[in-house]
TORMAR-116075 format. One record per residue: residue in three letters; x, z, y of N, C-alpha, C in turn. Coordinates in steps of 0.2 Angstrom, whole numbers, padded with zeros to 4 digits, always signed. Atoms other than C-alpha are relative to their C-alpha. Example, Ala and Ser with C-alpha at 12.3 -4.5 7.8 and 13.67 -1.06 7.14 Angstrom:
BEGIN
ALA+0004+0000-0006+0062+0039-0022+0004+0000+0006/SER-0004-0001-0006+0068+0036-0005-0004+0003+0005/
end
This chain:
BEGIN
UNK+0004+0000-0006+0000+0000+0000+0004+0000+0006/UNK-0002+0000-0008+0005-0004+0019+0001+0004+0001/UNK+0001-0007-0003+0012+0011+0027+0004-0001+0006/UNK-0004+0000-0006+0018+0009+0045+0008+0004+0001/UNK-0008-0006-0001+0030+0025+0042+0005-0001-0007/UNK-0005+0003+0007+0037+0017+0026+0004-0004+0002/UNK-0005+0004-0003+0042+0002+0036+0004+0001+0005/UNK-0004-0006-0005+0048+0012+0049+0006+0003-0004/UNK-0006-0005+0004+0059+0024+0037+0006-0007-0003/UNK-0005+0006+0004+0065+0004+0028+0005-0001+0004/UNK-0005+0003-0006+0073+0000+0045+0007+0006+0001/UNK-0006-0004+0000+0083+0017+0045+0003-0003-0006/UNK-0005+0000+0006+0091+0015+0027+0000-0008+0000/UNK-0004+0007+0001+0096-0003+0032+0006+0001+0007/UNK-0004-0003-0006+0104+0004+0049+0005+0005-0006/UNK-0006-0002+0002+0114+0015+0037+0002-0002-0005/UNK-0005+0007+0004+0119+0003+0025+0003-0003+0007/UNK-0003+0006-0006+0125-0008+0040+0007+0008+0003/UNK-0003-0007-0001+0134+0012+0046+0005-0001-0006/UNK-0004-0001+0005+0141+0013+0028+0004-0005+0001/UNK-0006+0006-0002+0149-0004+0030+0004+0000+0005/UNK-0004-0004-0005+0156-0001+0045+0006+0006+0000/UNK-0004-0004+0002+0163+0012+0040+0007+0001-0004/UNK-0004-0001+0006+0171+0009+0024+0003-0009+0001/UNK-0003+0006+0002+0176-0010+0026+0002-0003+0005/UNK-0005+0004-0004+0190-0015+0036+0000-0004+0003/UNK+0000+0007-0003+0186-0032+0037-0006-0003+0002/UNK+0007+0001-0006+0168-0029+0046+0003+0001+0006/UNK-0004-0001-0010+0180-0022+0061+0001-0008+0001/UNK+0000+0006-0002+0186-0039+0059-0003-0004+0002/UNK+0004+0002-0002+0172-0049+0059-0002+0002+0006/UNK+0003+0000-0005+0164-0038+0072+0006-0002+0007/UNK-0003+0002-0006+0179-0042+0084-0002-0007-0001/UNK+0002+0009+0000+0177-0063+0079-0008+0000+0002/UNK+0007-0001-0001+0159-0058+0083+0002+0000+0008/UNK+0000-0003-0007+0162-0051+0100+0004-0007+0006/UNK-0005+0005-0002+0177-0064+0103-0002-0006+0002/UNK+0004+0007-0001+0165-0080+0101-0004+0001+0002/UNK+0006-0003-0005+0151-0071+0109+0001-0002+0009/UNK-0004+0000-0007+0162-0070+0125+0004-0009+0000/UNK-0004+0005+0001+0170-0085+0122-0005-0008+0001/UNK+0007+0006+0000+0149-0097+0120-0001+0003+0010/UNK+0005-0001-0006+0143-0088+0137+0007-0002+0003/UNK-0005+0004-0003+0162-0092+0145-0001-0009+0004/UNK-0002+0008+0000+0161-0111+0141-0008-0001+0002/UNK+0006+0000-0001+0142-0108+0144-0002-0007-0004/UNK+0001+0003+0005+0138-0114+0129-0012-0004-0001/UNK+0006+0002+0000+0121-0124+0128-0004+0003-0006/UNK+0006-0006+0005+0104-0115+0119+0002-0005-0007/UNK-0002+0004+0007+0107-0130+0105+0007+0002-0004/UNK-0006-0002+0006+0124-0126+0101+0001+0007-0001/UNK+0002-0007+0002+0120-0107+0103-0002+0000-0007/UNK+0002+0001+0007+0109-0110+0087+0006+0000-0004/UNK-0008+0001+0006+0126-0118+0078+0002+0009-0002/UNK-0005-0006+0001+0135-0100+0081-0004+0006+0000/UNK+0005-0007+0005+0120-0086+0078+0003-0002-0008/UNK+0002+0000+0009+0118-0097+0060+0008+0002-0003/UNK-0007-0001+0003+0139-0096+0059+0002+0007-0002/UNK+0001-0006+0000+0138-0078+0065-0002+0005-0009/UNK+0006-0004+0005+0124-0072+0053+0003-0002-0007/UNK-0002+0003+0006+0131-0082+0038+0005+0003-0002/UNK-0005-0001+0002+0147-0073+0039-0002+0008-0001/UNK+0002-0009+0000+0138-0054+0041-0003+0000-0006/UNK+0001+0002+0007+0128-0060+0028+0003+0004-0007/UNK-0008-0002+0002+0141-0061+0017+0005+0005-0003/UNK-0005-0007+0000+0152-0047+0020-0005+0007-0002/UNK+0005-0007+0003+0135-0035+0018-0001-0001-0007/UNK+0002+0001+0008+0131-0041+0000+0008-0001-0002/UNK-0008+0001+0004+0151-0043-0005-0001+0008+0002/UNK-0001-0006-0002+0152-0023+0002-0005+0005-0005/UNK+0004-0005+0004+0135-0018-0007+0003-0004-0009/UNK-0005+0001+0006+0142-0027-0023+0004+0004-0001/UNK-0006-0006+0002+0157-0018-0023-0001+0007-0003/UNK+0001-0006+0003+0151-0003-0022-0003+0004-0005/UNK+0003-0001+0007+0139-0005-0035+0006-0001-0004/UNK-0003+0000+0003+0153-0010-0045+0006+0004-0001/UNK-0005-0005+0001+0165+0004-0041-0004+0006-0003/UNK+0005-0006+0004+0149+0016-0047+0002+0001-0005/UNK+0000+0001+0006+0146+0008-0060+0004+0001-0007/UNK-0007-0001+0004+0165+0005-0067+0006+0001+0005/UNK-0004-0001-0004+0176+0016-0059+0006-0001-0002/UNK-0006+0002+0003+0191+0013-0070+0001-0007+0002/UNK-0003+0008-0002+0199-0004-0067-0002-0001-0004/UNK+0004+0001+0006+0190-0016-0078+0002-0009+0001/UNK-0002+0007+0000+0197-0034-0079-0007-0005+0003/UNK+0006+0005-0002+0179-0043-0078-0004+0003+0007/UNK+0004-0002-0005+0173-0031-0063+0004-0001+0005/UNK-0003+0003-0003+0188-0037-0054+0000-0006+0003/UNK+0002+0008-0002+0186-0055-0057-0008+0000+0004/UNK+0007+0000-0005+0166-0052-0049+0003+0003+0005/UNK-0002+0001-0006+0173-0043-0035+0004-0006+0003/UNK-0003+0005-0005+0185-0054-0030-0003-0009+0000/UNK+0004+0005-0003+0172-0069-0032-0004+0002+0005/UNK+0005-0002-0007+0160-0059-0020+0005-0002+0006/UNK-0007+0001-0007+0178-0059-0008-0002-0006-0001/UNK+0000+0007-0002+0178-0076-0009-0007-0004+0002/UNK+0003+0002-0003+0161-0080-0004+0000+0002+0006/UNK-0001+0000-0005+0166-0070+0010+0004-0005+0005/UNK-0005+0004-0001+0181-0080+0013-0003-0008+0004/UNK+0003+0008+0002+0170-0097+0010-0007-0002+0007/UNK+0003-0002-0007+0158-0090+0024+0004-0002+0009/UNK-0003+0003-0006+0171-0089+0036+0003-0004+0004/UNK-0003+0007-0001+0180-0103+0034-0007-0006+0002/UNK+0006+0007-0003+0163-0114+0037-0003+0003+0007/UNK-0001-0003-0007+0162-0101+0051+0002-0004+0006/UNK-0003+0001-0005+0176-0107+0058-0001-0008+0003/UNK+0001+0007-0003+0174-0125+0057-0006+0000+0006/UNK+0006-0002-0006+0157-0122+0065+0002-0001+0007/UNK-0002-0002-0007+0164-0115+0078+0007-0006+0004/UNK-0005+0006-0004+0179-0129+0081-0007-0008+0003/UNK+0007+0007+0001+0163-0143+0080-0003+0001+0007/UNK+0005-0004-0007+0153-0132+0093+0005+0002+0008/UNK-0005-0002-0006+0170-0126+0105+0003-0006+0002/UNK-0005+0005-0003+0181-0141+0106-0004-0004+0004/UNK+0003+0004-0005+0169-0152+0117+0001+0003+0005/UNK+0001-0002-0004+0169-0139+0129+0008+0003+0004/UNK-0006-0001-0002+0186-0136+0130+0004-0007+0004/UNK-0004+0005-0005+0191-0154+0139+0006-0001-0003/UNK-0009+0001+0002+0209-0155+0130+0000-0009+0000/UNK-0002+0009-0001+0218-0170+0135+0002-0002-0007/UNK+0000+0003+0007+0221-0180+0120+0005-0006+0002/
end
């Protein structure tokens, strides 16, 4: 059944997932500085509403990503705390989907910035 204070209460325990990640993984500080960095970098070159679209979906693609690689893991540390040869090879295929995120991030973002940048050629 619907319950307004249910769906109220869903939004906190996705706020501390997003907290616990933060917290515990490194390479969201990263992300959020690449976040911040092409944030400032769209409204600089005064990025037009169509190519904004491009860099949300690049943005989001890669936060994505890193939250489902992060909640992975840590299911997989739960579950098998001991080093386990096949739970290594799964994490580090989750890593590499984040990898494969940022790398089409990045192009994204060379596609979307180079016009605005002018560079003699």
């Amino acid at each position: 059944m619907f319950s307004l204070g249910a769906r109220i209460r869903s939004f906190g325990y996705a706020c501390r997932g997003l907290g616990f990640m933060l917290k515990t993984q490194h390479n969201a500080w990263i992300h959020l500085a690449a976040t911040a960095l092409v944030i400032a970098a769209g409204v600089w070159v005064q990025l037009s509403f169509y190519d904004w679209r491009w860099i949300v979906i690049a943005i989001g693609m890669v936060w994505v990503a890193e939250i489902v690689n992060t909640a992975f893991e840590h299911l997989c540390d739960v579950v098998q705390p001991e080093f386990h040869v096949s739970v290594k090879a799964a994490k580090d295929v989750a890593a590499g989907a984040v990898l494969v995120a940022a790398f089409a991030a990045v192009l994204i973002g060379l596609l979307v910035f180079l016009p605005y940048l002018r560079l003699p050629i």
